[in-house]
MIZA-428582 format. One record per residue (C-alpha): x negated, y negated, z negated; residue in three letters. Coordinates in steps of 0.5 Angstrom, whole numbers, plus 500, padded with zeros to 3 digits. Each point is the difference from the previous one (the first is absolute). Layout:
N
XYZALA/...
//
This chain:
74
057150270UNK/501506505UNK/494506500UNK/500506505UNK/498506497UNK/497505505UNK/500508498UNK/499507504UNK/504505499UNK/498508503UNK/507502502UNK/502507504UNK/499500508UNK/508501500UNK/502493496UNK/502498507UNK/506504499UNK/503498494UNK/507498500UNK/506499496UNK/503507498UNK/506501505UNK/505499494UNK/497494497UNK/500497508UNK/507502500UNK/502495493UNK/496495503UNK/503500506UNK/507501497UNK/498494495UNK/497496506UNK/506502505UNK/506498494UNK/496492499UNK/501499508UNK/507502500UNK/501494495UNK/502506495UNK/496496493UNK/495505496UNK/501499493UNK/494499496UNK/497507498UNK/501502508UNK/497493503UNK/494501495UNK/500507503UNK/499498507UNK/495495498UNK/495505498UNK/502505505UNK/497495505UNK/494498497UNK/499507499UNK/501501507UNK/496494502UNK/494503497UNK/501506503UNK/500496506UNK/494495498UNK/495508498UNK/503503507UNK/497495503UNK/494499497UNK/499508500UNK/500499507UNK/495494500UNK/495504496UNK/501506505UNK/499495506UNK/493497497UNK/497506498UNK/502503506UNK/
//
């Protein structure tokens, strides 16, 4: 059976600007960029990838709830 749990957290006013650091967006877009091109990633390079997106899809998931958060208290 499925449960939602619902939590706060006090985050910084400035977790909108968090983002992958610059030499960690370049490996992903070189992992990512490889794939497409049809080139295969081993193992370790597509388990890399793996968490790099879901790292940057968090980022992306706490920018936009940040955003959200900025708007309703506004």
């Amino acid at each position: 059976m499925a449960h939602t749990i619902q939590f706060r957290l006090h985050a910084p006013g400035d977790l909108g600007k968090f983002r992958l650091p610059a030499g960690v967006q370049r490996r992903l877009n070189e992992l990512l960029d490889r794939q497409d091109q049809g080139t295969p990633l081993t193992a370790a390079e597509r388990r890399e990838a793996e968490g790099l997106v879901e790292l940057a899809e968090m980022l992306s998931l706490l920018k936009l709830r940040a955003s959200g958060a900025q708007t309703a208290a506004a």
